[in-house]
mmCIF file of the N, C-alpha and C atoms, coordinates in Angstrom:
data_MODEL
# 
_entry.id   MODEL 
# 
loop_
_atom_site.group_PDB 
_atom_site.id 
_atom_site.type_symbol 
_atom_site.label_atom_id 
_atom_site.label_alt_id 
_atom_site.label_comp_id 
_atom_site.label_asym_id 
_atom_site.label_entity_id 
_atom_site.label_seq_id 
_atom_site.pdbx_PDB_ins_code 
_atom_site.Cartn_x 
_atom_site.Cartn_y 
_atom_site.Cartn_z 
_atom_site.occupancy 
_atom_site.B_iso_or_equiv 
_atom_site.pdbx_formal_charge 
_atom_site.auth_seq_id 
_atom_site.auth_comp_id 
_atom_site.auth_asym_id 
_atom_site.auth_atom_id 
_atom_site.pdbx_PDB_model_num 
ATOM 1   N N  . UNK A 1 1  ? 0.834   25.701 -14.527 1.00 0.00 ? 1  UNK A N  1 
ATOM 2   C CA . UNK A 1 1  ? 1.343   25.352 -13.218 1.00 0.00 ? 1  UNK A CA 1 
ATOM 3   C C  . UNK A 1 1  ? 0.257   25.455 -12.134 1.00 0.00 ? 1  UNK A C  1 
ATOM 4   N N  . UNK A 1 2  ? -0.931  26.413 -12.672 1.00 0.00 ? 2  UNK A N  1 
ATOM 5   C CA . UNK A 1 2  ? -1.648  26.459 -11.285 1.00 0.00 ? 2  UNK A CA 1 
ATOM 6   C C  . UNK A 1 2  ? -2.726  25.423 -11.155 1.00 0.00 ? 2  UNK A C  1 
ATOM 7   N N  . UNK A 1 3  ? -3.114  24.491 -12.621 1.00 0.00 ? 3  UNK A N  1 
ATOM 8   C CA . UNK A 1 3  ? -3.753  23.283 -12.308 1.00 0.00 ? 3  UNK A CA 1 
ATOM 9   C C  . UNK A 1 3  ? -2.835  22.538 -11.793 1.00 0.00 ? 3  UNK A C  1 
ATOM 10  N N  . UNK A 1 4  ? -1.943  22.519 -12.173 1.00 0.00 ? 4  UNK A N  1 
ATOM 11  C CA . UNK A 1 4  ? -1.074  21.148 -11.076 1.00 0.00 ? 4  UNK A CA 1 
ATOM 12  C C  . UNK A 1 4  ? -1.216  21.021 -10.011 1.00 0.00 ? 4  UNK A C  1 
ATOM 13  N N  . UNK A 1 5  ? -1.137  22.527 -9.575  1.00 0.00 ? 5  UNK A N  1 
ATOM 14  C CA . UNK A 1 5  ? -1.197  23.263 -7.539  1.00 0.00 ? 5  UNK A CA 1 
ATOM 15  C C  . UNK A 1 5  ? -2.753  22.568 -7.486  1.00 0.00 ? 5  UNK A C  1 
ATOM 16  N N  . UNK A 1 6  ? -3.294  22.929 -8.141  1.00 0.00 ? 6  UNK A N  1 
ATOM 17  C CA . UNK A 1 6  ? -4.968  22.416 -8.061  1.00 0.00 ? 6  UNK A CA 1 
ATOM 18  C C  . UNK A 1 6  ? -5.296  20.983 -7.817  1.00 0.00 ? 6  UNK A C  1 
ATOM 19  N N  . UNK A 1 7  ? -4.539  20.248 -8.759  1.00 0.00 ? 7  UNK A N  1 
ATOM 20  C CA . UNK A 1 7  ? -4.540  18.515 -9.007  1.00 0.00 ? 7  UNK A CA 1 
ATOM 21  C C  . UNK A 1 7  ? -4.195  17.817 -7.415  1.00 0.00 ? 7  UNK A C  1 
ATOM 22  N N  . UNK A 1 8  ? -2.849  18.715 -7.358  1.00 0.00 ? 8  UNK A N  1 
ATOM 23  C CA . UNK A 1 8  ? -1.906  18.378 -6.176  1.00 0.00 ? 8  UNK A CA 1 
ATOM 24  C C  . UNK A 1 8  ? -2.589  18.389 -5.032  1.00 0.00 ? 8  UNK A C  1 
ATOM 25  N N  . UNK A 1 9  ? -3.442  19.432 -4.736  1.00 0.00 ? 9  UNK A N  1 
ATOM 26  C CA . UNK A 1 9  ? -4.151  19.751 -3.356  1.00 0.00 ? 9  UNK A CA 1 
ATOM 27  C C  . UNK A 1 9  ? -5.464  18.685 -3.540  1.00 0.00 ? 9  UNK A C  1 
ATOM 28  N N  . UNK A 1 10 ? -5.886  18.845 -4.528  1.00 0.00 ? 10 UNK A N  1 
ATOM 29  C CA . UNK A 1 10 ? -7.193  17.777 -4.376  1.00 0.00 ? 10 UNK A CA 1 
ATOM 30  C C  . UNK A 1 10 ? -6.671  15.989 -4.390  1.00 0.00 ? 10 UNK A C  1 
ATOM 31  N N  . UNK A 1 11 ? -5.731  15.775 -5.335  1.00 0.00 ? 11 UNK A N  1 
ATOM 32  C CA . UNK A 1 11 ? -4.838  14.627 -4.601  1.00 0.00 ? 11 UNK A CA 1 
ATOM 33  C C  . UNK A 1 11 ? -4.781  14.357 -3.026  1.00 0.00 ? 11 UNK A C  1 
ATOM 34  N N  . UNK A 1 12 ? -4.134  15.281 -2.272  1.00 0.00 ? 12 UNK A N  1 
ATOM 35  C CA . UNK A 1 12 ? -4.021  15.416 -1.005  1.00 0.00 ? 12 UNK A CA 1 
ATOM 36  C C  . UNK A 1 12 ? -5.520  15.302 -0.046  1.00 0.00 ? 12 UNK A C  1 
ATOM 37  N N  . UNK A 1 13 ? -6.059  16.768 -0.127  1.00 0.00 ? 13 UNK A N  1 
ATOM 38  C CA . UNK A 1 13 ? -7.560  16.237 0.375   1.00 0.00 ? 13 UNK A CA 1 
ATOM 39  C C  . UNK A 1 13 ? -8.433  14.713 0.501   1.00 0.00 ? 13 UNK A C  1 
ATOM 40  N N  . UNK A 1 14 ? -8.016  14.328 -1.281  1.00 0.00 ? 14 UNK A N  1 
ATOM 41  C CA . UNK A 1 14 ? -8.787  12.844 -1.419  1.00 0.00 ? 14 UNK A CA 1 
ATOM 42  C C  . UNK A 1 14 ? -7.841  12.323 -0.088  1.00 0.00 ? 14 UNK A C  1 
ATOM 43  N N  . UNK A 1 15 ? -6.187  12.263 0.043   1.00 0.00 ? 15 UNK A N  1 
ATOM 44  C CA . UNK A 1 15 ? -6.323  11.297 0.798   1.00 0.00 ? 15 UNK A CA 1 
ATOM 45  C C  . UNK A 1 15 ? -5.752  11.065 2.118   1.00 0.00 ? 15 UNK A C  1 
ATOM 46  N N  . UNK A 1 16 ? -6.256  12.822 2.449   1.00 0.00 ? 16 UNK A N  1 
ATOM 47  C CA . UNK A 1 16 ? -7.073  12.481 3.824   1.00 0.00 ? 16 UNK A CA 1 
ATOM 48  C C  . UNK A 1 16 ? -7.907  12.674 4.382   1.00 0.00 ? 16 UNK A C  1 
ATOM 49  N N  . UNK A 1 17 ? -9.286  12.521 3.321   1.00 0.00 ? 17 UNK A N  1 
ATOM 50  C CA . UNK A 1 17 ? -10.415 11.396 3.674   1.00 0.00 ? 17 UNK A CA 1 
ATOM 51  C C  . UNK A 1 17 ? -10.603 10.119 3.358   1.00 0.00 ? 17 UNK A C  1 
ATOM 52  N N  . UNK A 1 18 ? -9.558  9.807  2.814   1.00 0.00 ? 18 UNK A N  1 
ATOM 53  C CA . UNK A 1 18 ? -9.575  8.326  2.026   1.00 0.00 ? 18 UNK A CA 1 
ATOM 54  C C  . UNK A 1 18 ? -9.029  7.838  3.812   1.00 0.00 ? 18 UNK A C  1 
ATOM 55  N N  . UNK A 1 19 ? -8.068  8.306  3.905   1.00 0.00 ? 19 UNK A N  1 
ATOM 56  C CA . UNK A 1 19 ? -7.193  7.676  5.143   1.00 0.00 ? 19 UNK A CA 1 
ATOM 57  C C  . UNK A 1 19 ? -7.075  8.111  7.005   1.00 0.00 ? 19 UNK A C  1 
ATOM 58  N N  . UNK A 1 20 ? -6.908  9.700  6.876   1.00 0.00 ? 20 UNK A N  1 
ATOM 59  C CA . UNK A 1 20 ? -6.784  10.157 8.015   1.00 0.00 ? 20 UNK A CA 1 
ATOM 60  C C  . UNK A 1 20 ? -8.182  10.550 8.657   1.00 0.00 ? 20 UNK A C  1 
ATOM 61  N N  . UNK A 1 21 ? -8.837  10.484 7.661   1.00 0.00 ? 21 UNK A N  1 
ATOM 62  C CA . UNK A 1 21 ? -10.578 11.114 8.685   1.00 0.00 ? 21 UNK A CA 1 
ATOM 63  C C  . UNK A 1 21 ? -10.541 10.313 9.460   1.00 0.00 ? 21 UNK A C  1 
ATOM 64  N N  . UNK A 1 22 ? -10.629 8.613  9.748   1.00 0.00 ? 22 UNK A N  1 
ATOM 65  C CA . UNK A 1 22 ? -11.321 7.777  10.206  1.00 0.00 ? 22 UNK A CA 1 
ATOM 66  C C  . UNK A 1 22 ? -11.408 7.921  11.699  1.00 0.00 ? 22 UNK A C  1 
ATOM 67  N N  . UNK A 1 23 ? -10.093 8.793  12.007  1.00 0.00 ? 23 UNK A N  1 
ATOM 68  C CA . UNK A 1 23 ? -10.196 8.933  13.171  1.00 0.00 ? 23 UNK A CA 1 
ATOM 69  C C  . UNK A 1 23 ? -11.044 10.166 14.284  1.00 0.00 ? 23 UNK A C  1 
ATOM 70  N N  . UNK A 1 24 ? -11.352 11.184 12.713  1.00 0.00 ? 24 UNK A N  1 
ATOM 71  C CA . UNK A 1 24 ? -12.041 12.074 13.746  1.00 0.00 ? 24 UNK A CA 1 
ATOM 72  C C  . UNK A 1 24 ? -13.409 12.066 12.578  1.00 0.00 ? 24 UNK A C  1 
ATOM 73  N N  . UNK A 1 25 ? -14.591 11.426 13.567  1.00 0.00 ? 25 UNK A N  1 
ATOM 74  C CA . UNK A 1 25 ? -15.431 11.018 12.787  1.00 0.00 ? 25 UNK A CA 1 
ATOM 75  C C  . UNK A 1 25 ? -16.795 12.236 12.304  1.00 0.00 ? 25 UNK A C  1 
ATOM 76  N N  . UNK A 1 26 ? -16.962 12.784 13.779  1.00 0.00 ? 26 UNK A N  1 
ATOM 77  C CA . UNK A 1 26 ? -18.068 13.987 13.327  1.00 0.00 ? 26 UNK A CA 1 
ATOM 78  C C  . UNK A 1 26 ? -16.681 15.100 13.798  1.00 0.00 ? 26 UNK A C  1 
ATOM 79  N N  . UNK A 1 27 ? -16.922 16.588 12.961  1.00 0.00 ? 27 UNK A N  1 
ATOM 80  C CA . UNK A 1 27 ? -16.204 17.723 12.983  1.00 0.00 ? 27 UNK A CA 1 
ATOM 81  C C  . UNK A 1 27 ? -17.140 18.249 14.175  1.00 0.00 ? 27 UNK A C  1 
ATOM 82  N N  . UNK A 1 28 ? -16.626 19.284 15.460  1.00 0.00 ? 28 UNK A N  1 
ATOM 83  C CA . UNK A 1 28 ? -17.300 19.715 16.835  1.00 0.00 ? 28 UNK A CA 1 
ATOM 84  C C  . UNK A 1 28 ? -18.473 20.709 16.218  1.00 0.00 ? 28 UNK A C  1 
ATOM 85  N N  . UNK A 1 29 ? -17.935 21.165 14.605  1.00 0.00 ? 29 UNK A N  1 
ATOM 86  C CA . UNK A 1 29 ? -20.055 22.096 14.504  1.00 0.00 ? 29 UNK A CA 1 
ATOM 87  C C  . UNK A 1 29 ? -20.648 20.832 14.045  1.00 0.00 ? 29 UNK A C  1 
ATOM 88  N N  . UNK A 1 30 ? -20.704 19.545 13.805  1.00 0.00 ? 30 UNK A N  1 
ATOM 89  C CA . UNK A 1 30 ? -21.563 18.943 14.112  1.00 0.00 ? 30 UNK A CA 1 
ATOM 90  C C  . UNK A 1 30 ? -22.207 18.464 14.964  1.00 0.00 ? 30 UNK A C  1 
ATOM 91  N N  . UNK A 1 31 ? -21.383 17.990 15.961  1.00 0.00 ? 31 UNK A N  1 
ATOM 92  C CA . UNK A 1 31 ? -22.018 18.136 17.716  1.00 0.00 ? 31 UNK A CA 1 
ATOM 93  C C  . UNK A 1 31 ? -22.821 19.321 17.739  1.00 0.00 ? 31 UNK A C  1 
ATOM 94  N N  . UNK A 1 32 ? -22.476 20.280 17.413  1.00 0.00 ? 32 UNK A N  1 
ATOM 95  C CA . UNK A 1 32 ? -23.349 21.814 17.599  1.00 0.00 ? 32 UNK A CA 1 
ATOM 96  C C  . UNK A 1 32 ? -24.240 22.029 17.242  1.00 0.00 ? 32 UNK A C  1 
ATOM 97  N N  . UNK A 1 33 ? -24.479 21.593 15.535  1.00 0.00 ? 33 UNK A N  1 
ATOM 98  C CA . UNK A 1 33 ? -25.611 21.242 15.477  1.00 0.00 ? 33 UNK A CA 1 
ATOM 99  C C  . UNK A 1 33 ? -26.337 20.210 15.741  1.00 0.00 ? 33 UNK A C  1 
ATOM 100 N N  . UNK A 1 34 ? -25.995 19.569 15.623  1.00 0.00 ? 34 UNK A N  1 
ATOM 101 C CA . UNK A 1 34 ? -27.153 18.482 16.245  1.00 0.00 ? 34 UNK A CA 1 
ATOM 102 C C  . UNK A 1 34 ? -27.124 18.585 17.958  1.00 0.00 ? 34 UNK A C  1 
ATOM 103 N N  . UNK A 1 35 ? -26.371 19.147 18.628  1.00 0.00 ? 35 UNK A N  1 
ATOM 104 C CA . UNK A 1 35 ? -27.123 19.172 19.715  1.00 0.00 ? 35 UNK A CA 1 
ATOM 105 C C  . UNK A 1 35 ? -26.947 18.021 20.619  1.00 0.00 ? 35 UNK A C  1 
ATOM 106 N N  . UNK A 1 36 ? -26.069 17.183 20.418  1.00 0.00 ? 36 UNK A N  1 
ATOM 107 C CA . UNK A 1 36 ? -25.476 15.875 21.161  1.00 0.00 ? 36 UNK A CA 1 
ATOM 108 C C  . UNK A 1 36 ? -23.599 15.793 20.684  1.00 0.00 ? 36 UNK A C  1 
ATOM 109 N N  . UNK A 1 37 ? -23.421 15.183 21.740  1.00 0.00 ? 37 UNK A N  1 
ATOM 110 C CA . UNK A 1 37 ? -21.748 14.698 21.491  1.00 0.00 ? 37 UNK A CA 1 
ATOM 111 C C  . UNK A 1 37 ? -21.550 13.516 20.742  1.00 0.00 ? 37 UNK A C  1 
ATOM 112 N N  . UNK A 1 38 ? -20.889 13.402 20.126  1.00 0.00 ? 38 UNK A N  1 
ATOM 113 C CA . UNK A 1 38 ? -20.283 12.509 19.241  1.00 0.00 ? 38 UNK A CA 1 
ATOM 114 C C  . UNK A 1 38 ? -20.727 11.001 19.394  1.00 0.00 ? 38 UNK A C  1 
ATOM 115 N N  . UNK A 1 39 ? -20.364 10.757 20.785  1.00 0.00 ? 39 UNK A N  1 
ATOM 116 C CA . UNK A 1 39 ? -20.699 9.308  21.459  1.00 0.00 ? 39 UNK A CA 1 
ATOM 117 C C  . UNK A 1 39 ? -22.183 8.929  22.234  1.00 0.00 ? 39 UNK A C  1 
ATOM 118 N N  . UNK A 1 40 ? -22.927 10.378 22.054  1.00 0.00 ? 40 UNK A N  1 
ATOM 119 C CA . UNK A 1 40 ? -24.242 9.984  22.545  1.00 0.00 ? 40 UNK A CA 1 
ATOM 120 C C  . UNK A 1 40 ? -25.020 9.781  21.048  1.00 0.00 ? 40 UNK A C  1 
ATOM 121 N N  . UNK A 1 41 ? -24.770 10.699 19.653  1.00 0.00 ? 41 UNK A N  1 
ATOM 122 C CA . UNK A 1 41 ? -25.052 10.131 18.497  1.00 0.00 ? 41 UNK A CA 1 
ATOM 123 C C  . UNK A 1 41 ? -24.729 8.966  18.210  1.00 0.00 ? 41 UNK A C  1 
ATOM 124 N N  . UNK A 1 42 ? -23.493 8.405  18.187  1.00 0.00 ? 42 UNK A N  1 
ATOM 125 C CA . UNK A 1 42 ? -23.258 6.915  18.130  1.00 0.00 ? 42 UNK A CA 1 
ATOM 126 C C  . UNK A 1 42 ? -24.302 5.584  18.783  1.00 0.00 ? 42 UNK A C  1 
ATOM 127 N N  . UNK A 1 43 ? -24.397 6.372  19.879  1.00 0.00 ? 43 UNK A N  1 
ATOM 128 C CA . UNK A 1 43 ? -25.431 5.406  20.346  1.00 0.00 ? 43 UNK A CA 1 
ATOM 129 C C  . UNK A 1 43 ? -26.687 5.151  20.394  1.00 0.00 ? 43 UNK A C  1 
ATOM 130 N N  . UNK A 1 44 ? -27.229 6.392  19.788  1.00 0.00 ? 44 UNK A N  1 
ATOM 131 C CA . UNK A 1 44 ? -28.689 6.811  19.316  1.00 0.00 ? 44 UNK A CA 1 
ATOM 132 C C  . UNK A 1 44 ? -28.945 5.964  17.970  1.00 0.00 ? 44 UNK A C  1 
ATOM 133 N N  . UNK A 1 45 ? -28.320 5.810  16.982  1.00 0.00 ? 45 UNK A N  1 
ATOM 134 C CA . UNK A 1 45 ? -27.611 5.598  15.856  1.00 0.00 ? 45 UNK A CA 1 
ATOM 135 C C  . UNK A 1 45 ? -26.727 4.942  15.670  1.00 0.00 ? 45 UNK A C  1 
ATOM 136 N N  . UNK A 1 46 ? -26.154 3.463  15.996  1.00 0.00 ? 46 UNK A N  1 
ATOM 137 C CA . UNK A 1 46 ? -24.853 2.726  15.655  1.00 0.00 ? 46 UNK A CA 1 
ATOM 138 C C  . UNK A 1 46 ? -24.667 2.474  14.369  1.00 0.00 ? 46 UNK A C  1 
ATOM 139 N N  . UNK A 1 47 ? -25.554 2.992  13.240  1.00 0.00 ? 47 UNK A N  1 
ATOM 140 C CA . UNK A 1 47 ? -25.381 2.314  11.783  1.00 0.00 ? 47 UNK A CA 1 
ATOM 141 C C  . UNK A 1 47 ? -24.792 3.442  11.226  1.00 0.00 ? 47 UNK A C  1 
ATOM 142 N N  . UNK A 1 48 ? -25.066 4.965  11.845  1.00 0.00 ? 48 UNK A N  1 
ATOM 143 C CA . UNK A 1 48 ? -24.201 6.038  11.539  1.00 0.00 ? 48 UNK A CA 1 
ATOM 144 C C  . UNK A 1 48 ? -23.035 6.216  11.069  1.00 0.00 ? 48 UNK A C  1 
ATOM 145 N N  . UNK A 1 49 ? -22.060 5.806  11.481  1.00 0.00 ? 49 UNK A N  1 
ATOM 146 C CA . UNK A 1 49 ? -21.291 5.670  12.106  1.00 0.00 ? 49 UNK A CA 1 
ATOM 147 C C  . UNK A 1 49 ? -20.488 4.724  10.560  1.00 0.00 ? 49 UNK A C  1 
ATOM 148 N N  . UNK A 1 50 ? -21.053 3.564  10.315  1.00 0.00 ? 50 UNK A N  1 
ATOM 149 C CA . UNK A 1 50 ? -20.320 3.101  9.025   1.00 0.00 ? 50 UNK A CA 1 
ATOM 150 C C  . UNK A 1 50 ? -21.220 4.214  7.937   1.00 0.00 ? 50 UNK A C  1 
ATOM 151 N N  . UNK A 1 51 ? -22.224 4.855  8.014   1.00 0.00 ? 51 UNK A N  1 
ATOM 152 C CA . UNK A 1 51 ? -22.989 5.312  6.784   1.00 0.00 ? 51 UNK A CA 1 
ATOM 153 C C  . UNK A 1 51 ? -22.095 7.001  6.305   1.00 0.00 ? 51 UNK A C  1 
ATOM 154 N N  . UNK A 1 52 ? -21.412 7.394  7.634   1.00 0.00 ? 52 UNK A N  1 
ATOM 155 C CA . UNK A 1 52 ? -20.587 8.819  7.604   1.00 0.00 ? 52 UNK A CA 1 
ATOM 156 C C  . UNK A 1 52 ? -19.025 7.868  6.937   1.00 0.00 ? 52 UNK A C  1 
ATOM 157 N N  . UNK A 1 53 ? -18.649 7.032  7.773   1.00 0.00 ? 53 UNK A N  1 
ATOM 158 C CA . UNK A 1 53 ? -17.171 6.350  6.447   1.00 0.00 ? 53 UNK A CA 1 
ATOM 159 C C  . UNK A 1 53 ? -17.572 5.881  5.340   1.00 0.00 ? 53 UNK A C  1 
ATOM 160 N N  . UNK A 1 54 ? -18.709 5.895  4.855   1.00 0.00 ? 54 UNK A N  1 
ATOM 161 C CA . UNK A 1 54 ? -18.795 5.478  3.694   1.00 0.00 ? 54 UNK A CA 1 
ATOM 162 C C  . UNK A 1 54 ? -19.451 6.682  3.028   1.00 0.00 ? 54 UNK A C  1 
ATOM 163 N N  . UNK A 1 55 ? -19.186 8.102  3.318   1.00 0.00 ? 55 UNK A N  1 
ATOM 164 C CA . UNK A 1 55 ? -19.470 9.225  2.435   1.00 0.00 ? 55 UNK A CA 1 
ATOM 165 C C  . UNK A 1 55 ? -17.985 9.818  2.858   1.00 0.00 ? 55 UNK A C  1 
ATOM 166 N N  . UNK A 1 56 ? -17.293 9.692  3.802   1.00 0.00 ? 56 UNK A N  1 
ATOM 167 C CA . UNK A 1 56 ? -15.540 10.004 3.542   1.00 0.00 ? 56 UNK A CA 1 
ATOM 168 C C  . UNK A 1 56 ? -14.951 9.474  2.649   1.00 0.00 ? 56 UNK A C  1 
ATOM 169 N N  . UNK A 1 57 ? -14.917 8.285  2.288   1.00 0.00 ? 57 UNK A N  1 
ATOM 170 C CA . UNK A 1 57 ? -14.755 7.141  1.315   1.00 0.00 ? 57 UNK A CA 1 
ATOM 171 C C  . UNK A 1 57 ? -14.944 7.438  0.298   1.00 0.00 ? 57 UNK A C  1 
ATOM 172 N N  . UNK A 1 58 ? -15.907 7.659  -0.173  1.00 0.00 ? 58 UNK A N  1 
ATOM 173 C CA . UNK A 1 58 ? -16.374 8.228  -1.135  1.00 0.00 ? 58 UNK A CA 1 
ATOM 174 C C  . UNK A 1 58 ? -16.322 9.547  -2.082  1.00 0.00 ? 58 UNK A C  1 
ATOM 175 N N  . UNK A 1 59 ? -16.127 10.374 -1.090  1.00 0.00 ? 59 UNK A N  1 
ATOM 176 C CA . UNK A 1 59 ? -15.632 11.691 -1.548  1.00 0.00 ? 59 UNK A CA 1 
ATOM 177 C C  . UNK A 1 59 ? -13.918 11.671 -1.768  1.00 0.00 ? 59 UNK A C  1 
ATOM 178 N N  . UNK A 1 60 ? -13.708 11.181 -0.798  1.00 0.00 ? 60 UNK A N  1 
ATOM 179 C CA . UNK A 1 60 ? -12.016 10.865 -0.634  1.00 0.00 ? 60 UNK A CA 1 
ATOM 180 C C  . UNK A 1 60 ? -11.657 10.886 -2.623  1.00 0.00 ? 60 UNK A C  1 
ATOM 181 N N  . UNK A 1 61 ? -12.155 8.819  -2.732  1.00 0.00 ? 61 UNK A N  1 
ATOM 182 C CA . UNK A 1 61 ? -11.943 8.839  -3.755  1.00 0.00 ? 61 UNK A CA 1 
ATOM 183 C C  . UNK A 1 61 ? -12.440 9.693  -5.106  1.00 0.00 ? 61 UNK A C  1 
ATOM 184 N N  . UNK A 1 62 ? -13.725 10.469 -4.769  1.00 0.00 ? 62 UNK A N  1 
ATOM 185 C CA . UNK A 1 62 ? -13.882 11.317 -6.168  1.00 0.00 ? 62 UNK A CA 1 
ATOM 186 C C  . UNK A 1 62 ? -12.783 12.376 -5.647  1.00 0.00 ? 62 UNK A C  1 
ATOM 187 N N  . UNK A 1 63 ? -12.118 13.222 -4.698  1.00 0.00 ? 63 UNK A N  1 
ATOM 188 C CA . UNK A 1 63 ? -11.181 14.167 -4.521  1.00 0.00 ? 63 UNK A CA 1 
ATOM 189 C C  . UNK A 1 63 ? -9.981  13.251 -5.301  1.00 0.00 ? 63 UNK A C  1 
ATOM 190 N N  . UNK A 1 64 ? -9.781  11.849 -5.216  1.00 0.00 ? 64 UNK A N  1 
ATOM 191 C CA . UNK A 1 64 ? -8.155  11.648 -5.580  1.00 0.00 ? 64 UNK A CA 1 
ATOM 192 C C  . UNK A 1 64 ? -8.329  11.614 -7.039  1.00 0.00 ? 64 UNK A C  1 
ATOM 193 N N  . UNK A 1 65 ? -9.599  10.550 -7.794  1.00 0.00 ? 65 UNK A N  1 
ATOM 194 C CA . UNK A 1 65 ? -9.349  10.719 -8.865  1.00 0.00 ? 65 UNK A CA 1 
ATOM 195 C C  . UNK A 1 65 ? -9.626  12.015 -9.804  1.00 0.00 ? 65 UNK A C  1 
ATOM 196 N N  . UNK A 1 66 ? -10.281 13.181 -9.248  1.00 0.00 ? 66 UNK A N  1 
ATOM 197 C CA . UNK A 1 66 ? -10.799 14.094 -9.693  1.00 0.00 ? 66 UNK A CA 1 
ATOM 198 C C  . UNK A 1 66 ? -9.849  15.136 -9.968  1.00 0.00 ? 66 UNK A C  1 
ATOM 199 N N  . UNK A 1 67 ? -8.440  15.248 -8.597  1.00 0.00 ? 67 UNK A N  1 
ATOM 200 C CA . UNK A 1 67 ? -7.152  15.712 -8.544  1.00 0.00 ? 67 UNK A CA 1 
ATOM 201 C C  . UNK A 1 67 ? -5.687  14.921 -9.786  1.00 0.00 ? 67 UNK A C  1 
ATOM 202 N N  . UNK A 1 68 ? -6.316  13.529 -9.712  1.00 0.00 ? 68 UNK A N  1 
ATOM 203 C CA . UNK A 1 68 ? -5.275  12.762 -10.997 1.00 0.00 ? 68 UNK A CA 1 
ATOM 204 C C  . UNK A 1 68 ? -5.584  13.411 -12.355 1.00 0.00 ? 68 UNK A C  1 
ATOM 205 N N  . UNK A 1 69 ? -6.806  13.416 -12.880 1.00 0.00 ? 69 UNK A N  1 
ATOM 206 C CA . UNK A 1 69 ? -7.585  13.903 -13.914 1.00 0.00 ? 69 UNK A CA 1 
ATOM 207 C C  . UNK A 1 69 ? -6.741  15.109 -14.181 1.00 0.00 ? 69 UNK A C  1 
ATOM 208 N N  . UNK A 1 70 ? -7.524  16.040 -13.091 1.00 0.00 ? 70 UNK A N  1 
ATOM 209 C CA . UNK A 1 70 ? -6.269  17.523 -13.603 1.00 0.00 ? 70 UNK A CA 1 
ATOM 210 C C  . UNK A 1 70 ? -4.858  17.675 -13.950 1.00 0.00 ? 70 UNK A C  1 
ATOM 211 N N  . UNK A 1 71 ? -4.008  16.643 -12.883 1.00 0.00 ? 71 UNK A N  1 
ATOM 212 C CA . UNK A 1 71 ? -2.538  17.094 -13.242 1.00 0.00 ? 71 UNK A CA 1 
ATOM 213 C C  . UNK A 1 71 ? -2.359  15.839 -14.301 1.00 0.00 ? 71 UNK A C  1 
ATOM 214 N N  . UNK A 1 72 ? -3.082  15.253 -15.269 1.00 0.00 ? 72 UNK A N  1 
ATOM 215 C CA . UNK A 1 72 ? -3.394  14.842 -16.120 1.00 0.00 ? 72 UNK A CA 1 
ATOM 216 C C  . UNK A 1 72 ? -3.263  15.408 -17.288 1.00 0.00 ? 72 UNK A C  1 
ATOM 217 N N  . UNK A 1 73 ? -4.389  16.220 -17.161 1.00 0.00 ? 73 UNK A N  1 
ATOM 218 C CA . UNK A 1 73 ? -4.969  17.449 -18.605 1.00 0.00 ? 73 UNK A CA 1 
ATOM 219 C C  . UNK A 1 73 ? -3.673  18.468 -18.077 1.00 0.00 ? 73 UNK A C  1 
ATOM 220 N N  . UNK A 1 74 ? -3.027  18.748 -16.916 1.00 0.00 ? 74 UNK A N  1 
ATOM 221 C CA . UNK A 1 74 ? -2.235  20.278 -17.267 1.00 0.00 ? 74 UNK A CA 1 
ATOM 222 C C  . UNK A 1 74 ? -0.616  19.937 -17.457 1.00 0.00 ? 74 UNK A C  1 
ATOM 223 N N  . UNK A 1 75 ? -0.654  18.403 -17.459 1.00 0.00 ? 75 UNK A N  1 
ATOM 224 C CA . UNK A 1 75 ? 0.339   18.044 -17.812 1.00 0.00 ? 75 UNK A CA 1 
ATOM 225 C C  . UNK A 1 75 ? 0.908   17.818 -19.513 1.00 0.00 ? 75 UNK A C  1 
ATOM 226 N N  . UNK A 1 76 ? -0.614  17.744 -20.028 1.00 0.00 ? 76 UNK A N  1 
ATOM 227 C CA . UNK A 1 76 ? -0.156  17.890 -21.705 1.00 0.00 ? 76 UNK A CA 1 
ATOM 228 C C  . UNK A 1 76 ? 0.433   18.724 -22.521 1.00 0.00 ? 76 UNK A C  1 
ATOM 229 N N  . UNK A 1 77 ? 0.209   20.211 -21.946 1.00 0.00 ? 77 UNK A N  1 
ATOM 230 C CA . UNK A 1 77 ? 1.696   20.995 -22.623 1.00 0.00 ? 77 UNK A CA 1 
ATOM 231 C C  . UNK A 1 77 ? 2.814   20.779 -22.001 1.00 0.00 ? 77 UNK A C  1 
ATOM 232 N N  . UNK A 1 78 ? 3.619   19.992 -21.479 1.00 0.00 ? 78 UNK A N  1 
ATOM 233 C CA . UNK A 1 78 ? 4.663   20.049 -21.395 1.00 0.00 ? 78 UNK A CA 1 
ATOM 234 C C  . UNK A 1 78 ? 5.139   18.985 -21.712 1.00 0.00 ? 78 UNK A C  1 
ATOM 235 N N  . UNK A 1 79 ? 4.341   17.697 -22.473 1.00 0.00 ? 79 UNK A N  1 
ATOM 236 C CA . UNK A 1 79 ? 4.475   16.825 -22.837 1.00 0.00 ? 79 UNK A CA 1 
ATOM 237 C C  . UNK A 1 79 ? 5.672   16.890 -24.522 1.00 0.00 ? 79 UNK A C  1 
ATOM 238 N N  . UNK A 1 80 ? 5.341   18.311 -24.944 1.00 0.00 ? 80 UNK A N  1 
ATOM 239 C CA . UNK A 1 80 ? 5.920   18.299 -26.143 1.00 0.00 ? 80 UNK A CA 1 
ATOM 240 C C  . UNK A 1 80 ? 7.395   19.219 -25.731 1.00 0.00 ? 80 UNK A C  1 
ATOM 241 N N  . UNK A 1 81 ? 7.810   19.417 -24.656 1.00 0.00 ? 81 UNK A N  1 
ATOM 242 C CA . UNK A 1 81 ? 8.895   20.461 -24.485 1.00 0.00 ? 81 UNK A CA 1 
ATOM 243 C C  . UNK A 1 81 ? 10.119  19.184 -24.288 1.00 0.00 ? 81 UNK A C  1 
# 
């Protein structure tokens, strides 16, 4: 049961970075570190900007299929009950 909880949450995570990040694009300790706001990086940098959704994207989908996989494998003992 506790890979399922496992599968289940990384399911979830994948997808919301698959879906809900898009809207909050840098997290505020990244402003912090780097030392600029969100929209003055954007403009320093406009290619940023698709190159950060396309590592949400990306992770998203290794979190969803990586979460299917598990409740996959912890679903096989109960396959015979």
């Amino acid at each position: 049961m506790l890979f399922m909880a496992i599968g289940t949450l990384a399911v979830a995570d994948g997808l919301v970075l698959l879906f809900a990040n898009s809207f909050l694009l840098f997290l505020p300790e990244d402003s912090r570190y780097i030392g600029m706001s969100a929209s003055a990086i954007l403009t320093y940098n406009p290619r940023l900007y698709m190159w950060v959704m396309t590592v949400y994207r990306l992770w998203g989908a290794f979190l969803l299929t990586t979460g299917a996989l598990i409740i996959a494998i912890a679903a096989i003992p109960f396959r015979n009950k």
